[in-house]
gemmi code that builds the backbone of each chain (N, CA, C; Angstrom):
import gemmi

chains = {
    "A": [
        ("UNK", (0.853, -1.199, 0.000), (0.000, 0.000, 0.000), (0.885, 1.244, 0.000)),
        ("UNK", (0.778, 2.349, -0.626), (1.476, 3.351, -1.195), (0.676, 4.732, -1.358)),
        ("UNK", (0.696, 5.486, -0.504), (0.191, 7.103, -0.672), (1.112, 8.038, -0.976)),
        ("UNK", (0.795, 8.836, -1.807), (1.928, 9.560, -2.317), (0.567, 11.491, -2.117)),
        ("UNK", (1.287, 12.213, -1.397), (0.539, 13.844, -1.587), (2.068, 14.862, -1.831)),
        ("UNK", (1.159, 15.625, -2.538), (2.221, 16.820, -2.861), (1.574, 18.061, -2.093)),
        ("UNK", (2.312, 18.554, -1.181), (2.051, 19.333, 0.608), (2.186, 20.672, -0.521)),
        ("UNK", (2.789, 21.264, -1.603), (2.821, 22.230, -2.038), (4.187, 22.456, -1.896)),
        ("UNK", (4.870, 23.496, -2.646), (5.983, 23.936, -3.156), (7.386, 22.662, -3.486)),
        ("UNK", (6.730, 21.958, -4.224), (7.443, 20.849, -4.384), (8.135, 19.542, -3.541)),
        ("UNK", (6.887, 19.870, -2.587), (7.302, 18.881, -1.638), (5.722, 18.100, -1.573)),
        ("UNK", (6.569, 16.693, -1.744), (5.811, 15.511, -1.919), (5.944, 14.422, -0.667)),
        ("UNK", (4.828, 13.731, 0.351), (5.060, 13.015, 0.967), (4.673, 11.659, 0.367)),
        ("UNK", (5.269, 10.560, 1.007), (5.337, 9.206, 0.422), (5.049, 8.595, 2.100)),
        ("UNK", (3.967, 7.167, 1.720), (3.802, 6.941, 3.051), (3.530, 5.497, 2.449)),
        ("UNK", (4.046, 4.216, 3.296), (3.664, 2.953, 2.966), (4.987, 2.355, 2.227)),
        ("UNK", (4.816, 1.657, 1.392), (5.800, 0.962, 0.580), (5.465, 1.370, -0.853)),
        ("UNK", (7.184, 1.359, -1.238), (7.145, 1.603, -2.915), (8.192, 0.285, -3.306)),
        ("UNK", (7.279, -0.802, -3.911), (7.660, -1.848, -4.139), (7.081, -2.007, -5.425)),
        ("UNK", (7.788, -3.344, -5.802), (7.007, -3.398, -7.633), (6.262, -3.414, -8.189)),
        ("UNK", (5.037, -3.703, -6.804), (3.741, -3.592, -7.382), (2.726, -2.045, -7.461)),
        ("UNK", (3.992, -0.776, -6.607), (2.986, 0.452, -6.818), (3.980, 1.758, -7.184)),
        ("UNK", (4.906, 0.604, -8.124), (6.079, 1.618, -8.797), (5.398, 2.884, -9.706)),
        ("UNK", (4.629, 1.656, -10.497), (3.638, 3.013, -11.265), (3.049, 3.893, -10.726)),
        ("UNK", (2.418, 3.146, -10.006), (1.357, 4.709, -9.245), (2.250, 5.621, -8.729)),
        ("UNK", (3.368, 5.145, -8.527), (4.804, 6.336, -8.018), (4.984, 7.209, -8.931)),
        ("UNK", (5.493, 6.419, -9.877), (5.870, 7.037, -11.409), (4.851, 8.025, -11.860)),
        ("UNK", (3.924, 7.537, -11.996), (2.412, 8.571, -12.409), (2.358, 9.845, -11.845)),
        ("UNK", (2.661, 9.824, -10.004), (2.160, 10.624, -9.207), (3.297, 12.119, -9.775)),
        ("UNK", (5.185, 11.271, -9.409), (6.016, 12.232, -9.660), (5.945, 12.949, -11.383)),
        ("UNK", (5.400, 11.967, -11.953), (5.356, 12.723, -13.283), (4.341, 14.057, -13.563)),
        ("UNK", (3.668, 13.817, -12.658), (2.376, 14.917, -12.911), (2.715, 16.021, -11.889)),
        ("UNK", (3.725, 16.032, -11.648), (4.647, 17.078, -10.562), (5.202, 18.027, -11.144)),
        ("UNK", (5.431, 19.091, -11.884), (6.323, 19.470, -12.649), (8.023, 19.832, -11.944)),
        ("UNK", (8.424, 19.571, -10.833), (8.991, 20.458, -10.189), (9.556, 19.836, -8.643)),
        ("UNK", (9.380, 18.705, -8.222), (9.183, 18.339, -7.101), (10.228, 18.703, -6.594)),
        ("UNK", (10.919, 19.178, -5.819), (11.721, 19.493, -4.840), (13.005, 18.402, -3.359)),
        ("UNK", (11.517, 17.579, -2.849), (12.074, 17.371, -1.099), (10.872, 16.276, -1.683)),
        ("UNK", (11.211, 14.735, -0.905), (10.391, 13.458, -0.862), (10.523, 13.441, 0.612)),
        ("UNK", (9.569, 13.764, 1.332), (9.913, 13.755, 2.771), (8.874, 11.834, 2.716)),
        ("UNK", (10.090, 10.925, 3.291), (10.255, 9.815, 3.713), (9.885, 9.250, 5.241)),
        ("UNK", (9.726, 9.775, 5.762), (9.595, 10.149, 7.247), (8.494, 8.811, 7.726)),
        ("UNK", (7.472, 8.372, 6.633), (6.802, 7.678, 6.760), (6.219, 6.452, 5.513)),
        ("UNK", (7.825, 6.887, 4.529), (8.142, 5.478, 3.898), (8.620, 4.309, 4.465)),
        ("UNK", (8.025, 3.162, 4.806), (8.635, 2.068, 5.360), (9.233, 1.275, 4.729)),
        ("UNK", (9.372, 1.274, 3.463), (10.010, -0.012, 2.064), (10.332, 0.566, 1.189)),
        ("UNK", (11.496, 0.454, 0.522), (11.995, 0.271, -0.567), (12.129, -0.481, -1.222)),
        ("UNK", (12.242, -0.632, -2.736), (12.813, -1.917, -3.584), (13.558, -1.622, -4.742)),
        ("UNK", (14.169, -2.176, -5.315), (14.948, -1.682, -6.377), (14.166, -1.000, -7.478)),
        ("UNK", (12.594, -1.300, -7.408), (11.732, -0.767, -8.491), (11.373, 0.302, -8.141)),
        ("UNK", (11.379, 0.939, -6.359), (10.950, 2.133, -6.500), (12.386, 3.209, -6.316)),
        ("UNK", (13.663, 2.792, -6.700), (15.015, 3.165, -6.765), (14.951, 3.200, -8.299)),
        ("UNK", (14.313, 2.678, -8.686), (14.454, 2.868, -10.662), (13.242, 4.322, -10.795)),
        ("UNK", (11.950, 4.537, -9.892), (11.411, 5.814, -9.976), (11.923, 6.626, -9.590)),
        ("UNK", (12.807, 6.547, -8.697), (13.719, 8.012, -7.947), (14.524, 8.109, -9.005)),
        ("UNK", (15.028, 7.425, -9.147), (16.402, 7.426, -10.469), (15.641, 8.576, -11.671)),
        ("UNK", (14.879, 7.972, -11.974), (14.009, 8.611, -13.444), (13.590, 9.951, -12.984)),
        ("UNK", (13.107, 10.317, -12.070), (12.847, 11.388, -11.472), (13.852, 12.267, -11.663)),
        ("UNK", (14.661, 11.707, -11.027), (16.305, 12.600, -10.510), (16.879, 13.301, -11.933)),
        ("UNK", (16.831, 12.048, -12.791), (17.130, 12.499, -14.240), (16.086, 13.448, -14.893)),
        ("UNK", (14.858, 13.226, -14.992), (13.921, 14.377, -15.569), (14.245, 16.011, -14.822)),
        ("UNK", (14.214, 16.202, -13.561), (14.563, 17.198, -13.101), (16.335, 17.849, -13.234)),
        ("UNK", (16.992, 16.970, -13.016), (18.360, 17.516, -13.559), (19.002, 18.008, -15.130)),
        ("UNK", (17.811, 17.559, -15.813), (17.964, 17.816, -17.040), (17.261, 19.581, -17.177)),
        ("UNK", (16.495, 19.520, -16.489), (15.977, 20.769, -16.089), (16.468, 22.074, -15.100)),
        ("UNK", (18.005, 21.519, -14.383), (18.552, 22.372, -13.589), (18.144, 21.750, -11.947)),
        ("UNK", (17.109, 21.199, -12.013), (16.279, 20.954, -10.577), (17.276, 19.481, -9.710)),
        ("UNK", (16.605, 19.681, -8.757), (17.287, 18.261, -8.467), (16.270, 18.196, -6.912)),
        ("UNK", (16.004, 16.781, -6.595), (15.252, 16.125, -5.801), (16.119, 15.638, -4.603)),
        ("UNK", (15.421, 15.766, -3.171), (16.286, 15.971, -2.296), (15.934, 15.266, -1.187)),
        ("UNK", (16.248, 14.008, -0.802), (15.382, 12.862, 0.214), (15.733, 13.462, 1.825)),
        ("UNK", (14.118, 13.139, 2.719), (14.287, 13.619, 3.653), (13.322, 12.763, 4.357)),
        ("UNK", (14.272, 12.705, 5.572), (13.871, 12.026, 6.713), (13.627, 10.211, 6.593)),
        ("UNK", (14.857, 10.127, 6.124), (15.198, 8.741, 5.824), (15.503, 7.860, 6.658)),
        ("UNK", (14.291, 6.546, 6.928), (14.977, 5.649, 7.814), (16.390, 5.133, 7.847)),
        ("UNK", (16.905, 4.417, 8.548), (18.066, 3.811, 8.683), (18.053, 2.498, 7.828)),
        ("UNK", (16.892, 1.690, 7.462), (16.981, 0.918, 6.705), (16.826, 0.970, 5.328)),
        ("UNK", (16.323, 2.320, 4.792), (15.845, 2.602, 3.747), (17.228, 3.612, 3.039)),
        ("UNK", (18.207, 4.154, 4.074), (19.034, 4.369, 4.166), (20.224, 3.777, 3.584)),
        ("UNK", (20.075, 2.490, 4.279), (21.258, 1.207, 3.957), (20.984, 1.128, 2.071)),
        ("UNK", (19.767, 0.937, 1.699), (19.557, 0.483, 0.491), (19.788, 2.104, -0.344)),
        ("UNK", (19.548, 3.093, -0.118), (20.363, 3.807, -0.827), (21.649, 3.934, -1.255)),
        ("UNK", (22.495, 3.332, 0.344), (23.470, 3.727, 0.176), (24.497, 2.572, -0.317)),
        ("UNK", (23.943, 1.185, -0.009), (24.449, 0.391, -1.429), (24.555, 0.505, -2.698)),
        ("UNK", (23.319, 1.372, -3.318), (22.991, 1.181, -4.701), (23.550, 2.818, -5.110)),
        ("UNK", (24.194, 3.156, -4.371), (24.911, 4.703, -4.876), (24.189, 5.469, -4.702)),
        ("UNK", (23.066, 5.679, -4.269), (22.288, 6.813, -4.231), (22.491, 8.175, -3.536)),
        ("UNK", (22.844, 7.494, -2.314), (23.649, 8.495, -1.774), (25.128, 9.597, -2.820)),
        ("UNK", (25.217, 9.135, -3.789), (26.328, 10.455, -4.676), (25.653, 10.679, -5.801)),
        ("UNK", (23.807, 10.484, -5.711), (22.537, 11.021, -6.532), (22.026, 12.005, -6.272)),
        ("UNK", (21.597, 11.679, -4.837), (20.687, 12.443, -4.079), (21.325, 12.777, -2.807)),
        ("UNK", (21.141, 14.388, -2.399), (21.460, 14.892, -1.079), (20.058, 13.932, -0.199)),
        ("UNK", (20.932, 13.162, 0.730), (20.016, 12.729, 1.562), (20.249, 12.816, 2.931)),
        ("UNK", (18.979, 13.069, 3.693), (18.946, 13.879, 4.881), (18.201, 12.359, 5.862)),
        ("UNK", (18.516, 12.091, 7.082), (18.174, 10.878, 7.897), (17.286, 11.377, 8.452)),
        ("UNK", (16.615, 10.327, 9.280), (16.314, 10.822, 10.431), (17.043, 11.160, 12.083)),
        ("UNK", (17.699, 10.491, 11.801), (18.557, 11.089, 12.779), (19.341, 12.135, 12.948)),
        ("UNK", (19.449, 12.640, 11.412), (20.390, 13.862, 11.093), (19.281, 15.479, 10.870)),
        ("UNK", (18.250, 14.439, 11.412), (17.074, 15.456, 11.019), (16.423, 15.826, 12.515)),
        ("UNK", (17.139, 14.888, 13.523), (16.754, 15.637, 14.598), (14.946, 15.117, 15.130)),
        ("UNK", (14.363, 14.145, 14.210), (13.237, 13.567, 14.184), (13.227, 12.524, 15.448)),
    ],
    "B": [
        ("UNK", (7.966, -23.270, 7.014), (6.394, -22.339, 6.888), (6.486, -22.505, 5.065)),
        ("UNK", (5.472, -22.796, 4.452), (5.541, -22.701, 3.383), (4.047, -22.050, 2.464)),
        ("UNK", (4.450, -21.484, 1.490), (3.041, -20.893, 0.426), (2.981, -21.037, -0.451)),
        ("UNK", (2.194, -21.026, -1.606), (2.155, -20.679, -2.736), (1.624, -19.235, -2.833)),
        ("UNK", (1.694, -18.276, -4.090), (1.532, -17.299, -4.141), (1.354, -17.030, -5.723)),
        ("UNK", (0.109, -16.503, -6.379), (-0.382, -16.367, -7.769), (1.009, -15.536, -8.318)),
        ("UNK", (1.143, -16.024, -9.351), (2.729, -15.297, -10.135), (1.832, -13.470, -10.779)),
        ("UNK", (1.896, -13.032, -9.727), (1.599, -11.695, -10.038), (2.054, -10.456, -8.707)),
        ("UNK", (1.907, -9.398, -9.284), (3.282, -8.653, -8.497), (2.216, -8.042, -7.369)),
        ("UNK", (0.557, -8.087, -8.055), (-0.059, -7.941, -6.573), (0.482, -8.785, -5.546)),
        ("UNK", (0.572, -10.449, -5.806), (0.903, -10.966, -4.745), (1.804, -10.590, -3.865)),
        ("UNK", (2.649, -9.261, -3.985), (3.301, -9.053, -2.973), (2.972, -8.768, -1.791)),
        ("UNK", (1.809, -8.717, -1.887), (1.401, -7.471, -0.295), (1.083, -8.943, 0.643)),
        ("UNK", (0.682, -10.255, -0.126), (0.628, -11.318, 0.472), (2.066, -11.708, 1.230)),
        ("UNK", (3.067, -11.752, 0.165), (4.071, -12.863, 0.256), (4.669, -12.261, 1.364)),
        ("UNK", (4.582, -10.768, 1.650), (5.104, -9.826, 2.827), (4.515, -10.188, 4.340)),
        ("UNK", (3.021, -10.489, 4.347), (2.193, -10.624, 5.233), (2.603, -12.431, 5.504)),
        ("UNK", (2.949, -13.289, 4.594), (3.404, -14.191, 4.873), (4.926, -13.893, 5.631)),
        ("UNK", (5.842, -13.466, 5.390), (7.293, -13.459, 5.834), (6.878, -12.250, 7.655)),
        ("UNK", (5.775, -11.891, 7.593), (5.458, -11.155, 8.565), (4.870, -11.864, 9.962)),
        ("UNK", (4.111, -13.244, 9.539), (3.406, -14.470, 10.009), (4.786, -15.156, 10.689)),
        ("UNK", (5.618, -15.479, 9.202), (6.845, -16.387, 9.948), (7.916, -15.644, 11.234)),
        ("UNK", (7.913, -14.710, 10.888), (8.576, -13.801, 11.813), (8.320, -13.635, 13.195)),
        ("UNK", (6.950, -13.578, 13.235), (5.870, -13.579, 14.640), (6.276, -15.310, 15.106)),
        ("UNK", (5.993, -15.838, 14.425), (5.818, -17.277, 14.892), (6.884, -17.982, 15.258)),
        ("UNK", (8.084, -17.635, 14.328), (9.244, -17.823, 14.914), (10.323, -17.346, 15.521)),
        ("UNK", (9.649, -16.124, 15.840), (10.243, -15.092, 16.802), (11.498, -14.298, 16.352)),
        ("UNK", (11.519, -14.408, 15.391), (12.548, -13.904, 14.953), (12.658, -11.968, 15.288)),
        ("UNK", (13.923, -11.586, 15.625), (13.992, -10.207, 15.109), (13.568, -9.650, 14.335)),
        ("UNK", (12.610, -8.374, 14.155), (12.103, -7.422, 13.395), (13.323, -6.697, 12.505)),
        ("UNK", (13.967, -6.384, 12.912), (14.867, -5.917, 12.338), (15.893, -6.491, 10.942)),
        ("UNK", (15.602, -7.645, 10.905), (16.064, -8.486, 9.863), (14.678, -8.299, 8.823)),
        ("UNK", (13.631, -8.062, 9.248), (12.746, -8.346, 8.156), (12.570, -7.147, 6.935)),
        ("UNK", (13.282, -6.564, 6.916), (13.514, -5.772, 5.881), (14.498, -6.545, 4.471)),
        ("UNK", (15.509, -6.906, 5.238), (16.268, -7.130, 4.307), (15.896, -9.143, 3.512)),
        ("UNK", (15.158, -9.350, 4.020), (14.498, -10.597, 4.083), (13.375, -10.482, 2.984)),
        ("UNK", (12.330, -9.323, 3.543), (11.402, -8.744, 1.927), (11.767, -8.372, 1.188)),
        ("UNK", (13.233, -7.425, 1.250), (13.510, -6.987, 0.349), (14.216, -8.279, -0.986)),
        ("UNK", (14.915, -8.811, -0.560), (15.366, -10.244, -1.205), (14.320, -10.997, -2.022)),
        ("UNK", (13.370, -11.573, -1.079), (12.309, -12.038, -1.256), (11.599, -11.392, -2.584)),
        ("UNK", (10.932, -9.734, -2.286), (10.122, -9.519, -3.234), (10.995, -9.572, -4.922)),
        ("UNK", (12.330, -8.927, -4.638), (13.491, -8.793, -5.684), (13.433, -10.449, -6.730)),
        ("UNK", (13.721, -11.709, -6.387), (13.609, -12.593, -6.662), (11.990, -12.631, -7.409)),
        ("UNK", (11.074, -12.905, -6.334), (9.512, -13.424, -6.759), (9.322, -12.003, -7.591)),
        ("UNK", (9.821, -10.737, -7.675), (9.174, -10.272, -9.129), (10.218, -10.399, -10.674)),
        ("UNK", (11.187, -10.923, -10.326), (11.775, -11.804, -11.191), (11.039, -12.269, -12.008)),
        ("UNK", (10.562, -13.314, -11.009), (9.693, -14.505, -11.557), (8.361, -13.899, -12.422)),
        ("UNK", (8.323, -13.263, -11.715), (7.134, -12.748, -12.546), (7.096, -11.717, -13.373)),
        ("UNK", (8.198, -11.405, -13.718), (8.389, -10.368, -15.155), (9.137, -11.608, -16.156)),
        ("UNK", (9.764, -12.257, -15.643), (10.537, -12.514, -16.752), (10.626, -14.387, -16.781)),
        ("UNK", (9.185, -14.953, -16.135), (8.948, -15.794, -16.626), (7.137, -15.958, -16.986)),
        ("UNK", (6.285, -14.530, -17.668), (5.136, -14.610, -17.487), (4.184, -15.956, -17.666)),
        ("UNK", (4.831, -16.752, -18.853), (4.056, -18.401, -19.714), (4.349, -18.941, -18.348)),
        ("UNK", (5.140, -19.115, -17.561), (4.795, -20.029, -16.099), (3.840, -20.289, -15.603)),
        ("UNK", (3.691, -21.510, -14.480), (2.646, -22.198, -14.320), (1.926, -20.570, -13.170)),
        ("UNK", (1.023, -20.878, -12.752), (0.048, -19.893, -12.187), (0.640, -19.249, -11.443)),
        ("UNK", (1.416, -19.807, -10.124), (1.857, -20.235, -8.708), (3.350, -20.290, -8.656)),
        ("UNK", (4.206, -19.654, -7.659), (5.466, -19.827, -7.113), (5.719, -20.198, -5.727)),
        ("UNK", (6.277, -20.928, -5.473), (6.422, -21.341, -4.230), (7.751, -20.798, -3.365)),
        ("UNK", (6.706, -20.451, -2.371), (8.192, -20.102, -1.300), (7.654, -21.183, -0.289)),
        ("UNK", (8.968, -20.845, 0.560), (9.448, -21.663, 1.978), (10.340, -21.199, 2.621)),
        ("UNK", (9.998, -20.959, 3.722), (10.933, -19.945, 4.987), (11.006, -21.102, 6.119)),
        ("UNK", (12.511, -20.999, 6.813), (12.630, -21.845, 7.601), (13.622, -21.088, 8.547)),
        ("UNK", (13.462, -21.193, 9.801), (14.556, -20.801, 10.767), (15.564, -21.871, 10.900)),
        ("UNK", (16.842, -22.220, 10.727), (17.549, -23.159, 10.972), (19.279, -22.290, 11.108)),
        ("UNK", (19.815, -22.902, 12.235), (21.182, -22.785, 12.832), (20.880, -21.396, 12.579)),
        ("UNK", (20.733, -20.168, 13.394), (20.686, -19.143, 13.617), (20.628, -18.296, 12.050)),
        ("UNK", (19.936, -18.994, 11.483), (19.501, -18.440, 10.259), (18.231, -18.281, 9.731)),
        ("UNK", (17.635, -17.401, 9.156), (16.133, -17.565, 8.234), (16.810, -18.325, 6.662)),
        ("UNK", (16.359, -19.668, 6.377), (16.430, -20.101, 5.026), (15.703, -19.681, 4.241)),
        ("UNK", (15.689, -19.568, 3.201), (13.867, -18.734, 1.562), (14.404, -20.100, 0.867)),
        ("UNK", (13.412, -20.213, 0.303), (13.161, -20.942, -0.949), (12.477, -20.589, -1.839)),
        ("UNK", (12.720, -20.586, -3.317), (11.470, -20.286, -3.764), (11.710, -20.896, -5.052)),
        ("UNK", (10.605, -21.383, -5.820), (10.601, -22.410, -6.839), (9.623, -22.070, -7.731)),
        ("UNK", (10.414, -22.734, -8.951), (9.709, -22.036, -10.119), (9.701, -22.777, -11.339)),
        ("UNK", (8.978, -23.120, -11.552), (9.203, -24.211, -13.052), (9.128, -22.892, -14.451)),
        ("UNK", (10.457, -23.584, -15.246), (10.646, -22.255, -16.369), (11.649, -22.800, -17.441)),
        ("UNK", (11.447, -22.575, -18.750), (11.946, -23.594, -19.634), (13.631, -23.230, -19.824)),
        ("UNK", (14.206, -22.015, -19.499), (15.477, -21.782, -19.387), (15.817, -21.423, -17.662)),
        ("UNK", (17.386, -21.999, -17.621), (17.573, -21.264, -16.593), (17.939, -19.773, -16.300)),
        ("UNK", (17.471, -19.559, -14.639), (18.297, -18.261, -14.779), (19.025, -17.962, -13.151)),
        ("UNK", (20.233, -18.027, -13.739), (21.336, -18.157, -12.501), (21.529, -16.849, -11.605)),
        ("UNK", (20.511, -16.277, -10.678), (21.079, -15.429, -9.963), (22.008, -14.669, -9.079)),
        ("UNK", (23.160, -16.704, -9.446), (24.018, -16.577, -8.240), (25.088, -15.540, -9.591)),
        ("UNK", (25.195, -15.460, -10.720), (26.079, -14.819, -10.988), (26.128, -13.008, -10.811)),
        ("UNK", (27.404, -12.710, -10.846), (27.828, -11.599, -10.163), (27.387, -10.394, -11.181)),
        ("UNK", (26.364, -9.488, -9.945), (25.831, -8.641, -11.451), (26.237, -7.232, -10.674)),
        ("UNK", (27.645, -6.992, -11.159), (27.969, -5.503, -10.774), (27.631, -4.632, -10.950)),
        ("UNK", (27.689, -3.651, -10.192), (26.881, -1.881, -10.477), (27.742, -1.063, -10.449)),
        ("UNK", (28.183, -0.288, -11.287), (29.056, 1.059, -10.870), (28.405, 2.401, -10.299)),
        ("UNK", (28.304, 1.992, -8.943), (27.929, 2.650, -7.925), (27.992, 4.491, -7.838)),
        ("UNK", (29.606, 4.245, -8.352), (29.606, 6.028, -8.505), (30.133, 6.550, -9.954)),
        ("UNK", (29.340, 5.808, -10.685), (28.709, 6.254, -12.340), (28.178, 7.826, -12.140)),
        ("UNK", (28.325, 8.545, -12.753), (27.369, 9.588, -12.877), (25.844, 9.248, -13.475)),
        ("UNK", (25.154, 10.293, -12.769), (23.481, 9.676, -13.406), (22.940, 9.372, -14.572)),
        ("UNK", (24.062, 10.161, -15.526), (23.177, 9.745, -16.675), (24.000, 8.369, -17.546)),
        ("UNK", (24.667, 7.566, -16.055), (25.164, 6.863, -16.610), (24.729, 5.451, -15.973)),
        ("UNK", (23.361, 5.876, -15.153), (23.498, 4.937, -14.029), (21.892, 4.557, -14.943)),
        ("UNK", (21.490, 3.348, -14.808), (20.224, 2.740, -15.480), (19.116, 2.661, -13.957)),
        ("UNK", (17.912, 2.674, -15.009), (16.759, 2.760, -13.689), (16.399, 0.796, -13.726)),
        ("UNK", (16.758, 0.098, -14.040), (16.604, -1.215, -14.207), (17.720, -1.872, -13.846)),
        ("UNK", (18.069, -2.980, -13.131), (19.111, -3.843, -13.202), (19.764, -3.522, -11.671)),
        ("UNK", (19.007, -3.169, -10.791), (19.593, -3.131, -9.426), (18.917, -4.231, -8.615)),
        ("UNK", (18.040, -4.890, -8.761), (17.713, -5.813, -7.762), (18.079, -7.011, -7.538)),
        ("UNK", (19.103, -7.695, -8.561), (19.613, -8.912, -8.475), (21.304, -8.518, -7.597)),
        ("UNK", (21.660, -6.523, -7.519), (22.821, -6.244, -7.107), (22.696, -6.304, -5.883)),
        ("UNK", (21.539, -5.917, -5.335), (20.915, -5.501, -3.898), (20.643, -7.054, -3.375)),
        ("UNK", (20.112, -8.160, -4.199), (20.156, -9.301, -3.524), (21.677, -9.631, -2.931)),
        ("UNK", (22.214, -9.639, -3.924), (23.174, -10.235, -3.445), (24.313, -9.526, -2.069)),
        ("UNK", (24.019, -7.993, -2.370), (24.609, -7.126, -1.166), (24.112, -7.673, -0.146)),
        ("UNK", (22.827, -8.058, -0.024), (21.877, -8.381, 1.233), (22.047, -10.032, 2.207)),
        ("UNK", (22.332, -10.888, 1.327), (22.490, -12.105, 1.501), (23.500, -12.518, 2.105)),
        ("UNK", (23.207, -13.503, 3.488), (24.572, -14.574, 3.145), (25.101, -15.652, 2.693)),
        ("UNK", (24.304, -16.127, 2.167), (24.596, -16.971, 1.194), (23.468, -16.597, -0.029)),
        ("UNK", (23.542, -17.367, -0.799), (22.761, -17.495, -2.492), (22.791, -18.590, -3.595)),
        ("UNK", (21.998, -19.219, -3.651), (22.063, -21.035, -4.189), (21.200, -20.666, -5.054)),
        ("UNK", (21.493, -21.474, -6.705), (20.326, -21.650, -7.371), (20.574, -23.404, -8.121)),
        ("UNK", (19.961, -24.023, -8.264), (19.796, -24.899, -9.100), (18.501, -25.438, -10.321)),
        ("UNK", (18.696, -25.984, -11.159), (18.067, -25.876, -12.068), (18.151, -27.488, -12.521)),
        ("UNK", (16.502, -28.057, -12.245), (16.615, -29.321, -12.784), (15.336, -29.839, -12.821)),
        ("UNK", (14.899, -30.843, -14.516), (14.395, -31.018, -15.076), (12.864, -29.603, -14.699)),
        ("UNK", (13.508, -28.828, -15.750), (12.571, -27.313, -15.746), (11.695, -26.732, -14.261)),
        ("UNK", (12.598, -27.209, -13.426), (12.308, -25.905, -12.025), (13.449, -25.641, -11.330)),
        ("UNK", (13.830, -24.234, -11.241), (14.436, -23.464, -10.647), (13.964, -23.625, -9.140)),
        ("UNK", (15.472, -23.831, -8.242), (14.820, -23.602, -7.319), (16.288, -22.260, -6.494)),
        ("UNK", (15.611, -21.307, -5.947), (16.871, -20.190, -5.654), (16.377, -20.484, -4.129)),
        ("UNK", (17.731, -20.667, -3.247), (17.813, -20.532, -1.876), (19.105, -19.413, -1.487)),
        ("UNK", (18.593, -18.922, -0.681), (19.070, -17.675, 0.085), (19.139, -17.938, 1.807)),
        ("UNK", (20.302, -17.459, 2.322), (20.274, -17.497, 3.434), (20.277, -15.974, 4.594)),
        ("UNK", (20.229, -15.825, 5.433), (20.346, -14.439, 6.099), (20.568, -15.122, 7.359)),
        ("UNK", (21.741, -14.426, 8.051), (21.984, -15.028, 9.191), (21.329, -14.147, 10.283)),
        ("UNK", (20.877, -14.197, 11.647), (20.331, -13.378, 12.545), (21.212, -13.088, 13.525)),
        ("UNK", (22.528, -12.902, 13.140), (23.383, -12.464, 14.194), (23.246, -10.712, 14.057)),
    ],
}
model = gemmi.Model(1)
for chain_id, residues in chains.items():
    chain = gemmi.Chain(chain_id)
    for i, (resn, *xyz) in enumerate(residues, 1):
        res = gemmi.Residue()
        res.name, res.seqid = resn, gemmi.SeqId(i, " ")
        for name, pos in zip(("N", "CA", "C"), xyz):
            atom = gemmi.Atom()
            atom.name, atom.element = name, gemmi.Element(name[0])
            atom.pos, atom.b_iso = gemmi.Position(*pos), 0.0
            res.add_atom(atom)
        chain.add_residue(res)
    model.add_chain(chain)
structure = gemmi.Structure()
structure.add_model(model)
structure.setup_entities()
């Protein structure tokens, strides 16, 4: 299960899991974003490599544009899997612990 | 503990609620169960992208043994496909060099401690281990 709202000024919350089965509805949501900013994570519990292929695509549509997308309030486990798969030298990413949460 | 599970990527929200069952029941640490779904779902949507003509059904099997969670999961499929081989990522690629596909067989294997596949008379069967230390 996967909720995705955009709070305004390019900040989008994500709540639930983004796994292979609600990559699209991910994909859909950030595409109809023009601009997104900050993915405040705070109350993402899952990752999977399929919803690391929507951040990816994201990251690229906006950098092509000057913009760039900026993860926040990242668990420690959701963390680990960024920071295997390089994401961390993609995306400025902010913890929760570094967030003072 | 064992399931079957319809070869479709809804079935995930099951196969999770299953590895969520075994966890409770066998008391295992919470804290391992991340990297346990994450494995898990990585593999079973494998199966189900890239063997769709398969029979309906994939089978898993979770077992606690010698301070480990064992997976199983089985799959009848007319070629093999060896996950144990080494599928590198260049990690600090620049982005437009880095692909949005082809990270979940890298992430299995980061995740795992061990990784078995065999292949005989047309079923795959991939075992994975995770230790709970």
């Amino acid at each position: 299960m996967l909720e995705l709202e955009h709070a305004g000024d390019g900040r989008v919350i994500v709540v639930g899991r983004l796994d292979a089965a609600e990559a699209r509805k991910a994909q859909e949501f950030l595409d109809g974003i023009d601009n997104p900013r900050e993915l405040d994570c705070a109350r993402l519990e899952y990752i999977s490599s399929a919803g690391l292929g929507i951040l990816l695509r994201t990251q690229k549509r906006l950098m092509a544009k000057g913009g760039r997308l900026r993860l926040v309030n990242v668990s420690n486990h959701i963390r680990d899997v960024f920071r295997y798969s390089g994401f961390d030298k993609i995306f400025d990413i902010v913890g929760v612990a570094d967030s003072g949460q | 503990m064992r399931a079957v599970f319809k070869r479709s990527l809804a079935s995930l929200e099951d196969v999770f609620a299953f590895t969520e069952k075994f966890f409770a029941g066998e008391e295992v640490d919470g804290k391992h169960l991340y990297a346990i779904n994450l494995v898990l779902e990585e593999l079973f949507s494998n199966m189900v992208k890239f063997n769709e003509e398969g029979p309906d059904t994939v089978s898993v099997e979770m077992l606690r043994q010698n301070g480990a969670v064992r997976v199983q999961l089985s799959d009848q499929e007319p070629e093999p496909f060896d996950v144990t081989t080494p599928r590198p990522l260049d990690i600090d690629a620049p982005i437009e060099r880095r692909a949005e596909s082809g990270m979940g067989l890298f992430l299995v294997q980061k995740f795992v401690d061990s990784l078995d596949y065999t292949y005989r008379n047309g079923t795959s069967t991939i075992t994975f281990v995770k230790r709970l230390d």
